[in-house]
C-alpha positions, 0 to 999 in steps of 0.5 A: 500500500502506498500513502495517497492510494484510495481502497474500496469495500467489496461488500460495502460502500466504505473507501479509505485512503492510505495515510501510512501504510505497509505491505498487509491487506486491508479488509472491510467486512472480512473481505480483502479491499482494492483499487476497484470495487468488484461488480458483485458484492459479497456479503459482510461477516457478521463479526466485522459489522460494526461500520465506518464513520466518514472523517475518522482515522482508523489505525493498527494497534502497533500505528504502522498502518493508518487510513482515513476514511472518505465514504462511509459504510457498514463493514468494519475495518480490519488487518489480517481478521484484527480489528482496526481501531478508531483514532482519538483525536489530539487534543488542543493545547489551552490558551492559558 
């Protein structure tokens, strides 16, 4: 995966994009994402059904892969059947 590069859902209509990324497969919904949506859809796992949210990031718990999310969808995202984690966002430094 290179930084730049746009991923589609083959079960759902979530894409992301690469922010950091190594040689792995991204999955949503269980099912492996690419360039190009495939013409049919497969079904989502049940266990990977949580869904997307447009905006948010979602990273590995070791942060070596990190994609933002573009379109949402109902599949959730995932690296070798390991569920990926929303990031937090940082918080502000205060103006005192």
């Amino acid at each position: 995966m290179k930084a730049g590069s746009k991923l589609k859902s083959a079960v759902c209509d979530t894409e992301v994009m690469v922010i950091r990324g190594s040689d792995v497969v991204v999955e949503c919904g269980g099912a492996p994402m690419a360039a190009e949506r495939p013409a049919t859809r497969a079904a989502i796992n049940p266990a990977f059904a949580e869904g997307t949210k447009i905006g948010k990031r979602y990273v590995d718990a070791a942060a070596t892969v990190e994609l933002l999310c573009v379109k949402a969808g109902q599949g959730s995202l995932s690296l070798a059947g390991v569920a990926l984690q929303a990031k937090d966002a940082k918080p502000l430094p205060s103006s005192d």
